[in-house]
N, CA, C and O of each residue as an XYZ file, in Angstrom:
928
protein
N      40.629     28.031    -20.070
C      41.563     28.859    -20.843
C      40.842     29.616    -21.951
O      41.047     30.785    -22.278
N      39.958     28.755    -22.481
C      38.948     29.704    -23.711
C      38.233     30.331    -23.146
O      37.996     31.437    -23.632
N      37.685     30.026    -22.123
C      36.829     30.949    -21.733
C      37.480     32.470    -21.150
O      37.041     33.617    -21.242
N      38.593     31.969    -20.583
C      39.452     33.546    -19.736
C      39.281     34.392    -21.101
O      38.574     35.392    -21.231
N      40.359     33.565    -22.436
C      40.381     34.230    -23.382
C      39.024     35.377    -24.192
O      38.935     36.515    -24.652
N      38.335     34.402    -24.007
C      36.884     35.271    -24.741
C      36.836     36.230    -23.606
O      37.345     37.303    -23.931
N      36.341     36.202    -22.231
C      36.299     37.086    -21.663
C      37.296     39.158    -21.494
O      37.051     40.235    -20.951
N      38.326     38.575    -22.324
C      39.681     39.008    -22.223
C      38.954     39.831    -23.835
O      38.944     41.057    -23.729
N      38.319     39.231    -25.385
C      38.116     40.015    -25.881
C      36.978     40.493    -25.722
O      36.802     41.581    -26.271
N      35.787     39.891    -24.933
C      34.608     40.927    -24.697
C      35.038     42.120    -23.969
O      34.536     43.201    -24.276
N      36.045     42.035    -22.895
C      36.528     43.673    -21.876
C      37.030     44.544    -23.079
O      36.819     45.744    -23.254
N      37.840     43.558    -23.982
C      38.713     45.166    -25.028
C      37.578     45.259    -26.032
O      37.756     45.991    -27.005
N      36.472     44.626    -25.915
C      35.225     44.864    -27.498
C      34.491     46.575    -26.570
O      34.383     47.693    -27.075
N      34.163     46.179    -25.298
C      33.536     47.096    -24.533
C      34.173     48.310    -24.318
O      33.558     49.371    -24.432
N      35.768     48.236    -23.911
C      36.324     49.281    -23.852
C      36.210     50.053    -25.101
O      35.804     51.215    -25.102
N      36.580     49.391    -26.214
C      36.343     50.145    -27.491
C      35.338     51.006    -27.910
O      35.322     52.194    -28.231
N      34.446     50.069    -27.827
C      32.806     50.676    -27.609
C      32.666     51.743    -26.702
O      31.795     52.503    -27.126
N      33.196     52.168    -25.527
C      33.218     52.949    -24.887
C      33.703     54.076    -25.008
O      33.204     55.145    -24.657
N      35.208     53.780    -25.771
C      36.592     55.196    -25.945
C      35.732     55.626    -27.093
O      35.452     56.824    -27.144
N      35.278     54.838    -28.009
C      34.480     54.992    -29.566
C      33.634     56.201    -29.072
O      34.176     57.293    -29.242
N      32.149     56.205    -28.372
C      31.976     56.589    -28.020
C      32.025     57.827    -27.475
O      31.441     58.813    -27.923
N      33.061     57.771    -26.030
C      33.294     59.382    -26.033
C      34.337     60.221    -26.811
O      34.700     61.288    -26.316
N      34.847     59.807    -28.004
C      35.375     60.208    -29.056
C      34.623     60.920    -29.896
O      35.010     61.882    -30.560
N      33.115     60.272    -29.867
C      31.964     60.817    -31.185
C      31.402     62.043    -30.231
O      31.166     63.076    -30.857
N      31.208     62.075    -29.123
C      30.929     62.934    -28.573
C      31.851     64.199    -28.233
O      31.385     65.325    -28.056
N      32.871     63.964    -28.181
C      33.767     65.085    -27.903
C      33.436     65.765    -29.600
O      33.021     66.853    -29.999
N      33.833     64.588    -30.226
C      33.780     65.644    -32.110
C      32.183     66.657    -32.049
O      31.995     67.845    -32.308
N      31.218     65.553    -31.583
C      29.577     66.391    -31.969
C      29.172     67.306    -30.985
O      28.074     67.803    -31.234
N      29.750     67.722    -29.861
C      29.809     68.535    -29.581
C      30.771     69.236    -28.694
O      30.604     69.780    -27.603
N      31.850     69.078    -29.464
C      32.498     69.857    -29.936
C      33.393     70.372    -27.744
O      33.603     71.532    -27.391
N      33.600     69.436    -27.069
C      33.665     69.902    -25.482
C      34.541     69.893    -25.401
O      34.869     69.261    -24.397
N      35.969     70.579    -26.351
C      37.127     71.036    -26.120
C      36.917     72.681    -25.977
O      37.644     73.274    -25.179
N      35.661     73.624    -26.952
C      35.282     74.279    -26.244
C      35.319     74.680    -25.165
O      35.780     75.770    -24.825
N      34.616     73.473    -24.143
C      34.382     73.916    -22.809
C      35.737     73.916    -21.863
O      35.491     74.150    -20.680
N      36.838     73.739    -22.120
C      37.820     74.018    -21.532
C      39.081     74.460    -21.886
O      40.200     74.112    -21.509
N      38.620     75.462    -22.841
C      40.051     76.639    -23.261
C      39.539     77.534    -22.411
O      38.392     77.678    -21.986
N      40.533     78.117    -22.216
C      41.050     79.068    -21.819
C      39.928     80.817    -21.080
O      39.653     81.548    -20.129
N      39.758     80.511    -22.412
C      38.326     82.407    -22.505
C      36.855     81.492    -21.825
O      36.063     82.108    -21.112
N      36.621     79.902    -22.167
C      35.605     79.396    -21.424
C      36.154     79.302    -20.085
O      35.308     78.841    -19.319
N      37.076     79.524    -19.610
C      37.447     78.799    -18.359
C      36.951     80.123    -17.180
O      36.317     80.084    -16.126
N      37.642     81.332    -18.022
C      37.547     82.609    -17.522
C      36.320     82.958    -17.401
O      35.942     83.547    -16.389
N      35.728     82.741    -18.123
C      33.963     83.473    -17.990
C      33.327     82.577    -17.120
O      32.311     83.126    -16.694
N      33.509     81.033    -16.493
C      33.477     80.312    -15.696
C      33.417     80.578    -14.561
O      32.446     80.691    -13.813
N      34.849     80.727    -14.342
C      35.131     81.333    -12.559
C      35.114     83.019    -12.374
O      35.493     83.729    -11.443
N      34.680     83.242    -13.300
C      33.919     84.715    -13.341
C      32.648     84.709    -12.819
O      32.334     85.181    -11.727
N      31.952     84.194    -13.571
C      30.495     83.722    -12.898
C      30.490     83.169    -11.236
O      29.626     83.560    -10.451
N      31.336     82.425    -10.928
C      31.457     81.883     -9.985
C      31.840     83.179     -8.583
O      31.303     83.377     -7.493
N      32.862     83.759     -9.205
C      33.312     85.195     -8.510
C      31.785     85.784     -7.958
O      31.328     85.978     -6.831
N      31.349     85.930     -9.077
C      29.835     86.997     -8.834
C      28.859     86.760     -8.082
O      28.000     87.503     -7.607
N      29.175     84.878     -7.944
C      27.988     84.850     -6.968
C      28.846     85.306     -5.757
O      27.902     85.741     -5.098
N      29.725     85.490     -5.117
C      30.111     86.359     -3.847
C      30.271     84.848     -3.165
O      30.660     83.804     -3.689
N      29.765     85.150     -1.606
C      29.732     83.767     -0.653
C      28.948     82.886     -0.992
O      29.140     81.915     -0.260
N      28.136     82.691     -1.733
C      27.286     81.342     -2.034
C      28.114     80.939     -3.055
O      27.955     79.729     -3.215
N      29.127     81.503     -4.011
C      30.140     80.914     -5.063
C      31.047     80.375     -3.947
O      30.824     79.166     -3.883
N      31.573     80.577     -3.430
C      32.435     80.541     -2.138
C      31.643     79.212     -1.682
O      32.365     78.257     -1.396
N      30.224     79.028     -1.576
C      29.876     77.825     -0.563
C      29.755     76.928     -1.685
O      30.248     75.825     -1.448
N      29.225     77.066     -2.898
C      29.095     76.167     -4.011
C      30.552     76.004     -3.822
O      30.574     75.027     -3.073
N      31.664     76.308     -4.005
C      33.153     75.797     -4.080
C      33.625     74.842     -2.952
O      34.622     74.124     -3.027
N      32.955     74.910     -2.116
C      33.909     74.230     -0.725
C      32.687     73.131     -0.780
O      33.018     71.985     -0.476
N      31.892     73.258     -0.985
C      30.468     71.825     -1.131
C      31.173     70.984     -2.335
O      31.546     69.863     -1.989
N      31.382     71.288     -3.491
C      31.606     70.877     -4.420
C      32.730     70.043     -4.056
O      32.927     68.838     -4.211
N      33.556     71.146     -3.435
C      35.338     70.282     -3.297
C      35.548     68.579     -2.222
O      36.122     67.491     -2.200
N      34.458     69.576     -1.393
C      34.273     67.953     -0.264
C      34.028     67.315     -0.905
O      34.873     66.607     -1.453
N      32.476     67.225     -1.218
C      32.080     66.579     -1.826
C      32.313     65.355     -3.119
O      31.777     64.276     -3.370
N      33.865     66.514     -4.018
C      34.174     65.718     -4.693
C      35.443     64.560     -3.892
O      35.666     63.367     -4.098
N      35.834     65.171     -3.306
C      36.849     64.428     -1.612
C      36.461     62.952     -1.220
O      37.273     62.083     -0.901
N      35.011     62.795     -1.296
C      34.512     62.203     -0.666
C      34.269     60.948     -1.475
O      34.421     59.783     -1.108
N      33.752     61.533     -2.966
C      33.189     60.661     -3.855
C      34.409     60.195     -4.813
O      34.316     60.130     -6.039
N      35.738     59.834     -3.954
C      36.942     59.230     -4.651
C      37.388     60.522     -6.045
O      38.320     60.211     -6.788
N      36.799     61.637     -6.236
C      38.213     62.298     -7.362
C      38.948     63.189     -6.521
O      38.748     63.885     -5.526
N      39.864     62.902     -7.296
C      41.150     64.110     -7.095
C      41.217     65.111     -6.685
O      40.226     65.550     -7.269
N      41.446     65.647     -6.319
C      41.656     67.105     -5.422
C      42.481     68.102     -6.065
O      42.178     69.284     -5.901
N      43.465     67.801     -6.763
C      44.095     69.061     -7.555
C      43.180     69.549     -8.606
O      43.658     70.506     -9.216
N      42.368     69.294     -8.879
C      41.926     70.178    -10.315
C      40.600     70.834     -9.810
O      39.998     71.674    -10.478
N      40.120     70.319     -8.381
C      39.632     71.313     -8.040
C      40.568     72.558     -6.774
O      40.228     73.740     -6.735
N      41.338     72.182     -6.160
C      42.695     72.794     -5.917
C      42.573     73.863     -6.914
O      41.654     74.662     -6.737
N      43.274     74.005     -7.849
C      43.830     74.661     -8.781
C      42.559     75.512     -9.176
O      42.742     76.704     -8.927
N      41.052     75.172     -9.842
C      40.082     75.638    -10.072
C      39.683     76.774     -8.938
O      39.109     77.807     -9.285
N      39.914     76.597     -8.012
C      39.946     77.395     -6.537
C      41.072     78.444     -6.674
O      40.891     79.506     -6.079
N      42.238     78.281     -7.396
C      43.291     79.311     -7.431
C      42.963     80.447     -8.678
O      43.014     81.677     -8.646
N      42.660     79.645     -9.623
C      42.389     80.481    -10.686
C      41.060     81.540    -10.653
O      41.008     82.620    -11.242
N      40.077     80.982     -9.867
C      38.701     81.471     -9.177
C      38.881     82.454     -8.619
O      38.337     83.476     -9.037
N      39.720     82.485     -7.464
C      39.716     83.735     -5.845
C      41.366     84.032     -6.040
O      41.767     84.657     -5.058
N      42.430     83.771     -7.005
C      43.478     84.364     -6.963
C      44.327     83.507     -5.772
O      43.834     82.544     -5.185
N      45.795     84.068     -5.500
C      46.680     82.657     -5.071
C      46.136     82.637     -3.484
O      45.613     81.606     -3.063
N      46.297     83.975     -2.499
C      46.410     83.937     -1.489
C      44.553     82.793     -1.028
O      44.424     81.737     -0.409
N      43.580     83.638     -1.654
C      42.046     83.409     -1.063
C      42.241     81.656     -2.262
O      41.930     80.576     -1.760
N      42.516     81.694     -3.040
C      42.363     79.915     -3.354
C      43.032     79.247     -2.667
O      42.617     78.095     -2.539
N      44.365     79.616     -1.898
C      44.968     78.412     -1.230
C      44.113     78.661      0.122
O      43.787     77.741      0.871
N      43.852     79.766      0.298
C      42.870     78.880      1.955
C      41.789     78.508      1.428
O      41.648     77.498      2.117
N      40.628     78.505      0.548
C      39.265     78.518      0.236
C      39.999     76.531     -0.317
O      39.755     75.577      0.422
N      40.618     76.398     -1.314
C      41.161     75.138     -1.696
C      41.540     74.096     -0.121
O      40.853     73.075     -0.122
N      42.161     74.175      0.706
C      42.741     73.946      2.023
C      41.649     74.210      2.902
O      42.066     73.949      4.030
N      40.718     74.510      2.951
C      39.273     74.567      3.298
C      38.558     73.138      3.058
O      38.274     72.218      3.825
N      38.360     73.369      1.469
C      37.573     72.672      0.854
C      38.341     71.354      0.799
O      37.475     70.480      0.785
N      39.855     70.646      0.752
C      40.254     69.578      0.963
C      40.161     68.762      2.196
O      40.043     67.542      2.307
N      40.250     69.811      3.219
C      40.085     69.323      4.922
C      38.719     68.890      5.135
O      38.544     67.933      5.888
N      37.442     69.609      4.429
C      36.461     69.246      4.918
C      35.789     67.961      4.364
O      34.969     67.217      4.901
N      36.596     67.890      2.650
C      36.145     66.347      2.791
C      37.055     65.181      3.303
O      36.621     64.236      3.961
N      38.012     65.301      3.034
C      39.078     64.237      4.335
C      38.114     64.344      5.735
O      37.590     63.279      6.060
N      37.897     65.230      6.382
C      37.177     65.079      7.930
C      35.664     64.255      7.448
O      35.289     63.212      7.983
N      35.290     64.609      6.894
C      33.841     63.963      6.574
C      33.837     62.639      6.005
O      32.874     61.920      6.269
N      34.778     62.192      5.252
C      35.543     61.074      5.086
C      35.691     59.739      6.217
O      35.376     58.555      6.333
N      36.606     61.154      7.147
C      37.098     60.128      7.985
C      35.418     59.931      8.928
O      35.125     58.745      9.082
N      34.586     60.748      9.402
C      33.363     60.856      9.761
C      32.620     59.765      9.753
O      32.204     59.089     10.695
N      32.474     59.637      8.501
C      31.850     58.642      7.955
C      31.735     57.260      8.318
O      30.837     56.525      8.731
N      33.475     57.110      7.896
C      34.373     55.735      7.844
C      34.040     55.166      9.659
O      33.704     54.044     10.040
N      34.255     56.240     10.357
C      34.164     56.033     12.015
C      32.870     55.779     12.529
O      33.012     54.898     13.377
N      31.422     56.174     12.427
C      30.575     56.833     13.130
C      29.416     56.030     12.028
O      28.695     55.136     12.473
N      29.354     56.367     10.880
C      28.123     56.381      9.684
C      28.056     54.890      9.381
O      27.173     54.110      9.739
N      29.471     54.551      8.440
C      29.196     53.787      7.694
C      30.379     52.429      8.149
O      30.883     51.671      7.321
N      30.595     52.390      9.429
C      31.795     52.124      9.656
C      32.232     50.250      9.291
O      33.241     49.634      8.949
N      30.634     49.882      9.651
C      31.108     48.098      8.960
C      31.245     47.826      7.822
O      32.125     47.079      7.396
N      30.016     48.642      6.851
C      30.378     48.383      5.718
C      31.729     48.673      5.285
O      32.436     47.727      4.937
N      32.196     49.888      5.257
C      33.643     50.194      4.948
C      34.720     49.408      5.411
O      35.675     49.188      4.667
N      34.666     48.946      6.599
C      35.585     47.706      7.407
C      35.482     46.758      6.273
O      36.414     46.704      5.471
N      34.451     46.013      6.131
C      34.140     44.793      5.745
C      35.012     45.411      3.933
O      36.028     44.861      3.507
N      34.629     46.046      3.527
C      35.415     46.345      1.660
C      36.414     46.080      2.319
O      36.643     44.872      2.269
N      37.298     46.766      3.066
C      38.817     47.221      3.198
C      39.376     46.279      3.961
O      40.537     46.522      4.290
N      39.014     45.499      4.261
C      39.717     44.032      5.243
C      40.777     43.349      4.589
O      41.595     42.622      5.151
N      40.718     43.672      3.107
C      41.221     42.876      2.391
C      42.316     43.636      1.653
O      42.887     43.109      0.698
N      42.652     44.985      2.115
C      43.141     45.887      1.606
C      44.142     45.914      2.495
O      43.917     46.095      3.692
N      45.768     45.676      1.842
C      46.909     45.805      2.458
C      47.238     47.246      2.886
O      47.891     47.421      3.915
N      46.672     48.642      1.893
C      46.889     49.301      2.541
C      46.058     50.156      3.716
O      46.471     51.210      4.199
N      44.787     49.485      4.086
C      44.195     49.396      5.224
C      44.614     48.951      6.490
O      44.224     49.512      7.513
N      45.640     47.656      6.510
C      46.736     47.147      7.391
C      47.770     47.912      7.789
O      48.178     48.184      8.919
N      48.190     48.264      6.584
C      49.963     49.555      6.973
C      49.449     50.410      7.600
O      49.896     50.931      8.622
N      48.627     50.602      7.149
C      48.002     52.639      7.946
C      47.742     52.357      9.598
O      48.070     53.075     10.543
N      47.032     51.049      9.607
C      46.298     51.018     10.786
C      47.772     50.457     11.882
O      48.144     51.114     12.854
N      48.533     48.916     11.360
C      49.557     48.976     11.946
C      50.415     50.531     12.542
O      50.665     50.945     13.674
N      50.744     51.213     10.812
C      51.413     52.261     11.775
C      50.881     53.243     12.409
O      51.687     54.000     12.950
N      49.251     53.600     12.577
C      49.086     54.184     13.641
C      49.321     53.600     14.592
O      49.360     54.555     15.367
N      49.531     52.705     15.226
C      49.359     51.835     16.243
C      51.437     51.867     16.696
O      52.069     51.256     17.557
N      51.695     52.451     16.076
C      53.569     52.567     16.056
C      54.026     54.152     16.560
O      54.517     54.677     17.559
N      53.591     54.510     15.357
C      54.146     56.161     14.955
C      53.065     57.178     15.217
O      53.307     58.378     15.082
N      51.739     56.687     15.632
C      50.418     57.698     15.664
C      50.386     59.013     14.581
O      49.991     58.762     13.443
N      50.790     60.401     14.903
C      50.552     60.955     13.524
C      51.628     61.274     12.741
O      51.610     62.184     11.913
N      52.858     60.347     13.038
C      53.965     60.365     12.228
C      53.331     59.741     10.634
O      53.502     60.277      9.539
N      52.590     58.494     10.919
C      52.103     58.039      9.722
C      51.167     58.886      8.996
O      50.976     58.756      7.787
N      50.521     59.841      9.799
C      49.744     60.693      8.655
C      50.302     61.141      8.063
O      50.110     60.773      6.904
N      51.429     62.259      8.229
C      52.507     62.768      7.350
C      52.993     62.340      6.425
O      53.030     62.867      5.313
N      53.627     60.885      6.884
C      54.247     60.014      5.812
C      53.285     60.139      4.429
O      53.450     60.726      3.360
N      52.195     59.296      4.976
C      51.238     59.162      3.776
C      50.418     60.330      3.528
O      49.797     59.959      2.532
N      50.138     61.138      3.708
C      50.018     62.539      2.939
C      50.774     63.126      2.372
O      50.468     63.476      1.232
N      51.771     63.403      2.785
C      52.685     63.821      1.527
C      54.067     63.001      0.878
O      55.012     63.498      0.267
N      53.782     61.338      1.302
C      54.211     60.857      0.254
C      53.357     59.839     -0.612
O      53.564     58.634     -0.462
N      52.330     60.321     -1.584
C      51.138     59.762     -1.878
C      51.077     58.451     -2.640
O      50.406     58.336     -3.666
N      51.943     57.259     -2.006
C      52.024     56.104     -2.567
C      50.505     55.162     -2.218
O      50.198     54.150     -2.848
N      49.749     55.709     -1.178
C      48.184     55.311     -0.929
C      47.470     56.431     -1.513
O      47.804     57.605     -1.348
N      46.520     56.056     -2.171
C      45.434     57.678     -2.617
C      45.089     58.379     -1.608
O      45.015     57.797     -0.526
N      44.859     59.462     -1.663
C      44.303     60.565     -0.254
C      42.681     59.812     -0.502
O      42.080     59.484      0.520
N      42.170     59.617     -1.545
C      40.788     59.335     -0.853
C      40.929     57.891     -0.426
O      39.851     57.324     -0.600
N      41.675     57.235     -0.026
C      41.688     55.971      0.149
C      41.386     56.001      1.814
O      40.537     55.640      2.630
N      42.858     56.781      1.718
C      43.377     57.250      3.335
C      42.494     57.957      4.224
O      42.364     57.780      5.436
N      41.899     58.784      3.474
C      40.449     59.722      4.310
C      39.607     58.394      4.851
O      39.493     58.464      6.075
N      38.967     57.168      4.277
C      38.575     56.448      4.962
C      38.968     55.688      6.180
O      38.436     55.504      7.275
N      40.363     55.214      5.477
C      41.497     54.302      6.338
C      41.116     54.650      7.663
O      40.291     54.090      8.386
N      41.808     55.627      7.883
C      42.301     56.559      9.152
C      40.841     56.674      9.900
O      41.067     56.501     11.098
N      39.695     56.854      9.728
C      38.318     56.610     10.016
C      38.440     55.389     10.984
O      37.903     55.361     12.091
N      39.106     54.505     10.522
C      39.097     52.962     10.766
C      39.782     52.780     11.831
O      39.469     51.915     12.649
N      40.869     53.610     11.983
C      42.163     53.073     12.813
C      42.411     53.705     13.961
O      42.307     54.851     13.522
N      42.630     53.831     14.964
C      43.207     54.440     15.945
C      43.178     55.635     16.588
O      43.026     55.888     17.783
N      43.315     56.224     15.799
C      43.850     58.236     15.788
C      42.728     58.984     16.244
O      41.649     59.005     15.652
N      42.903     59.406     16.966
C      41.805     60.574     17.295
C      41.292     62.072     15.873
O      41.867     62.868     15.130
N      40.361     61.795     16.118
C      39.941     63.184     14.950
C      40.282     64.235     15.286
O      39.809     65.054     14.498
N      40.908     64.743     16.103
C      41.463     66.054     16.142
C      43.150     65.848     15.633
O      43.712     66.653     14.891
N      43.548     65.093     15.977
C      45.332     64.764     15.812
C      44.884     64.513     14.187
O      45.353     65.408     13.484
N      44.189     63.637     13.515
C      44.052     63.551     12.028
C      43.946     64.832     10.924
O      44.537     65.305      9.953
N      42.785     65.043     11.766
C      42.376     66.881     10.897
C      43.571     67.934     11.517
O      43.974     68.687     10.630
N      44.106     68.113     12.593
C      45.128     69.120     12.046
C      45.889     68.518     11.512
O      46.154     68.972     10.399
N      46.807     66.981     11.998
C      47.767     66.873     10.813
C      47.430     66.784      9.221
O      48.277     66.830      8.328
N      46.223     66.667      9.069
C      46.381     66.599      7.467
C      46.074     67.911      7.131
O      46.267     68.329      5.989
N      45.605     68.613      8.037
C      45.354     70.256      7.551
C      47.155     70.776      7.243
O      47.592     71.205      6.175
N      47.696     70.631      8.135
C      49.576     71.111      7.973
C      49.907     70.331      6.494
O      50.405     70.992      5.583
N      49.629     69.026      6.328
C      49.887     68.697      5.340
C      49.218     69.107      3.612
O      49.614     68.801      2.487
N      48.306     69.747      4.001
C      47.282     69.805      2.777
C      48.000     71.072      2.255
O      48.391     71.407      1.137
N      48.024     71.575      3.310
C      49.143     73.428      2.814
C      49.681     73.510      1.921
O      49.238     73.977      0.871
N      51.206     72.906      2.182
C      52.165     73.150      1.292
C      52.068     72.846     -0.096
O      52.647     73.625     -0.853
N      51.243     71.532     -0.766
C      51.787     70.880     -1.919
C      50.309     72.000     -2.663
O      50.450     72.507     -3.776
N      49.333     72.160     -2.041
C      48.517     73.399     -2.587
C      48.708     74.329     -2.852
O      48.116     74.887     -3.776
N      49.799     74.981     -2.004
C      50.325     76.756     -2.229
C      51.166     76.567     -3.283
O      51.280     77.644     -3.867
N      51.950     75.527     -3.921
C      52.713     75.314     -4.317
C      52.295     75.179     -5.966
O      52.967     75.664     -6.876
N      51.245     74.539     -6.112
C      50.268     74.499     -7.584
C      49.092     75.446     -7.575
O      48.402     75.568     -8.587
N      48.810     76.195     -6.345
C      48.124     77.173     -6.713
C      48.865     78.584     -7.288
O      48.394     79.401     -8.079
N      50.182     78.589     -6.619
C      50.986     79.775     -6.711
C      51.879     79.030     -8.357
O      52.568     79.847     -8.968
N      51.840     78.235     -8.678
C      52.535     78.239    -10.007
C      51.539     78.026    -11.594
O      51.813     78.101    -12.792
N      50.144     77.698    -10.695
C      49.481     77.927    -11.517
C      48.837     79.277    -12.344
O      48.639     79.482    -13.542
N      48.577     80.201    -10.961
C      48.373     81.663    -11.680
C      49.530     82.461    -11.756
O      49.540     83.658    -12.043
N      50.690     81.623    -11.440
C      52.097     82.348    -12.294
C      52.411     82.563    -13.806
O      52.846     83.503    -14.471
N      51.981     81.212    -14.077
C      52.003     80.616    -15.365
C      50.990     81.675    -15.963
O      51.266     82.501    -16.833
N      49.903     81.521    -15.407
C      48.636     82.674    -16.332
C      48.733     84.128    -16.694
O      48.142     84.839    -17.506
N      49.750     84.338    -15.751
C      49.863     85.982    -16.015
C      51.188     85.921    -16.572
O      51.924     86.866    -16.289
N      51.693     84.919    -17.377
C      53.035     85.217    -18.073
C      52.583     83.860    -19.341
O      53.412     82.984    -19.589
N      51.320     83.873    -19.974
C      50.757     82.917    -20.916
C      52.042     83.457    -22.552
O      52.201     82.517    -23.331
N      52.656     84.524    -22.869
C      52.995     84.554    -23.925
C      54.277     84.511    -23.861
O      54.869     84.837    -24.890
N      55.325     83.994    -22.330
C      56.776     84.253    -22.481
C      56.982     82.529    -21.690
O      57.314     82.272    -20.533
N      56.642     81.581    -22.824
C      57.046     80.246    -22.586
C      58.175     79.998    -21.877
O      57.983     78.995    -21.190
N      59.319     80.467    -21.715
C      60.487     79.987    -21.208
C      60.251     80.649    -19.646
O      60.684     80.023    -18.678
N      59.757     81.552    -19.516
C      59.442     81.484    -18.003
C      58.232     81.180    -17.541
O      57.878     81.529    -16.415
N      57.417     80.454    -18.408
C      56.424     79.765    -18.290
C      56.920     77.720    -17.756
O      56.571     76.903    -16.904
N      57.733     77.782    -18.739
C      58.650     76.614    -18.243
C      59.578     76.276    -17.004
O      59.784     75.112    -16.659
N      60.204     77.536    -16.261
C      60.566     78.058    -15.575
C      59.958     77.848    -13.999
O      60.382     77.177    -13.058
N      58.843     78.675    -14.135
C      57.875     78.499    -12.915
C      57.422     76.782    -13.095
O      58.011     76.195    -12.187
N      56.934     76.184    -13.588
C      56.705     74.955    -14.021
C      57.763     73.768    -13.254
O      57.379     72.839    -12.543
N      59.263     74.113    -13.639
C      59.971     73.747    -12.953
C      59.738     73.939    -11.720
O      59.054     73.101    -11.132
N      60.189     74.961    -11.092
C      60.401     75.477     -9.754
C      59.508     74.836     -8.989
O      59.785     74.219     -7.960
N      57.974     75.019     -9.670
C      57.059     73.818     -8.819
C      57.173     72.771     -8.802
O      57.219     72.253     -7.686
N      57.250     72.141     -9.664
C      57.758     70.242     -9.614
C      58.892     70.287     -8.744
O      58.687     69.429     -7.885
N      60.056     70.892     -8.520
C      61.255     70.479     -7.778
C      60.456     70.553     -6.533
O      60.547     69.497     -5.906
N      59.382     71.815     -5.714
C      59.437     71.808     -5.159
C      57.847     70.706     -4.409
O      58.164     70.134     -3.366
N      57.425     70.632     -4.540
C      56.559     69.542     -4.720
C      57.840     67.859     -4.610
O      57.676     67.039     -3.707
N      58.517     67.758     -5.250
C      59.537     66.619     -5.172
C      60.009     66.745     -3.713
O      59.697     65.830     -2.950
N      60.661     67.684     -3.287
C      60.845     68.286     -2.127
C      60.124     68.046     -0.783
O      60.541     67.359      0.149
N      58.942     68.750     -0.853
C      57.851     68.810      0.273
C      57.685     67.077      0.252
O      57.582     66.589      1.378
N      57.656     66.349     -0.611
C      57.036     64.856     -0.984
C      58.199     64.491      0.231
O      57.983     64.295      1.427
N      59.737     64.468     -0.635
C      60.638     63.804      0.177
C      60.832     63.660      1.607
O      61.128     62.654      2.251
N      60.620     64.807      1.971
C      61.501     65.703      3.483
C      60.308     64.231      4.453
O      60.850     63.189      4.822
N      58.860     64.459      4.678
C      58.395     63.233      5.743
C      59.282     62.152      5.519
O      60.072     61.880      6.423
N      59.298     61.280      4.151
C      60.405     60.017      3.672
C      61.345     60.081      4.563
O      61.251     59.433      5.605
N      62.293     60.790      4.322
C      63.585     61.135      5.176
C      63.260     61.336      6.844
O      63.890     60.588      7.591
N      62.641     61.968      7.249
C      62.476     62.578      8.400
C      61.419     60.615      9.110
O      61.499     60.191     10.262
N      60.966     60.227      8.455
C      60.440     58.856      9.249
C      61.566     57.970      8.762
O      61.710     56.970      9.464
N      62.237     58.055      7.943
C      63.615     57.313      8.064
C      64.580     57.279      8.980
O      65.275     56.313      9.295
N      64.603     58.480      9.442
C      65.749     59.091     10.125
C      65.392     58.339     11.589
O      66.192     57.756     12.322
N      63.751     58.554     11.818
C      63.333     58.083     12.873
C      63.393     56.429     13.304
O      63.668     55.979     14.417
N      63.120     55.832     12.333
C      63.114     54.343     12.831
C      64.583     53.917     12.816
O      64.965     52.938     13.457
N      65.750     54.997     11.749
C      67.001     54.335     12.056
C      67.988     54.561     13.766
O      68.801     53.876     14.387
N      67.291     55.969     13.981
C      67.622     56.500     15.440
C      67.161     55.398     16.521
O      67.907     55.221     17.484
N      65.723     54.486     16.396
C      65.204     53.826     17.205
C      65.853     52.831     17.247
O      66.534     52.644     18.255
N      65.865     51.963     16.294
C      67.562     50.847     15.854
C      68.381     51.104     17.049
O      68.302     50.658     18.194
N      69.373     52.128     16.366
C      70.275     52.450     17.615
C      70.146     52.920     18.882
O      71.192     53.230     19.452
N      69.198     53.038     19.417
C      68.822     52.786     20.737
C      68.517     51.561     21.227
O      68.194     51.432     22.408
């Protein structure tokens, strides 16, 4: 019991030490700078100029970051604000598919015991793989656009389980679409209307409902399905 306890204040002595830390650094130099607004612009300006090698630095970067567990919207979005709504949502939807496929690549072909052996123990390594083994790419849908498993979780999973790589990569390509066009197109809405807040709030809305939306409709639609199977 003393010992859990001490252990319990060495994690919050370290965390401290840590937040402490990048606190002194944000003040000394000062890296709120680096992400207003006029820095952001001269950014993906630069990026513009390099032409197609900005273009290949963007879709390397995006896998890449796909791959190495971060998030995908903020480079999503970085892609919209970069090439504008129409060329960021395919260049973004590019760059998300290719690290999900390389992902799943990996998980199948590369690295496939080690990754087995982490995820054995992972319940949601079981659901995915059970319901491929049920619904085949009904479950991709589900869990792509209702993101109660992480997408980089799932890019491995699916590596693991069942599904053929062509049925995976287009369904998650259909899926990657919508919830992208959706924060790419409300993101440079928002930018070209930066001084009239209430329809800045506005568009803001409209995307969250619809994002709530796109999320729901698989929910419902694999609901609908296993209650139809019931009654048969």
């Amino acid at each position: 019991m003393v010992k859990r306890q001490l252990n319990k204040k060495l994690i919050f002595i370290l965390i401290s030490i840590v937040i402490g830390l990048l606190v002194w650094l944000l003040w000394k130099y000062e890296v709120w700078n680096f992400i207003s607004i006029d820095y952001l612009r001269k950014f993906t300006g630069r990026i513009r100029r390099l032409g197609f090698l900005g273009v290949l630095l963007y879709l390397v970067s995006f896998a890449l970051g796909t791959m190495l567990l971060l998030p995908s919207l903020p480079f999503a979005l970085l892609g919209g604000i970069t090439y504008g709504t129409v060329l960021g949502i395919v260049y973004a939807t590019i760059g998300d598919l290719l690290g999900a496929s390389m992902a799943f690549v990996v998980a199948r072909y590369i690295g496939r015991e080690r990754i087995e052996k982490r995820l054995k123990s992972s319940k949601a390594f079981h659901e995915i793989d059970e319901g491929v083994k049920q619904d085949g790419w009904r479950i991709v849908v589900l869990t792509r656009m209702v993101p109660i498993i992480p997408h980089w979780l799932q890019n491995y999973v699916y590596g693991l389980t069942g599904i053929s790589f062509t049925t995976y990569a287009f369904v998650t390509l259909l899926c990657i679409i919508p919830g992208t066009a959706v924060w790419i197109f409300a993101i440079n809405t928002v930018g070209r209307d930066e001084g009239d807040a209430k329809r800045t709030m506005i568009y803001l809305g409209i995307a969250a409902v619809a994002i709530v939306v796109i999320s729901y409709l698989p929910k419902w639609i694999y609901k609908k399905k296993i209650l139809n199977n019931k009654q048969e």
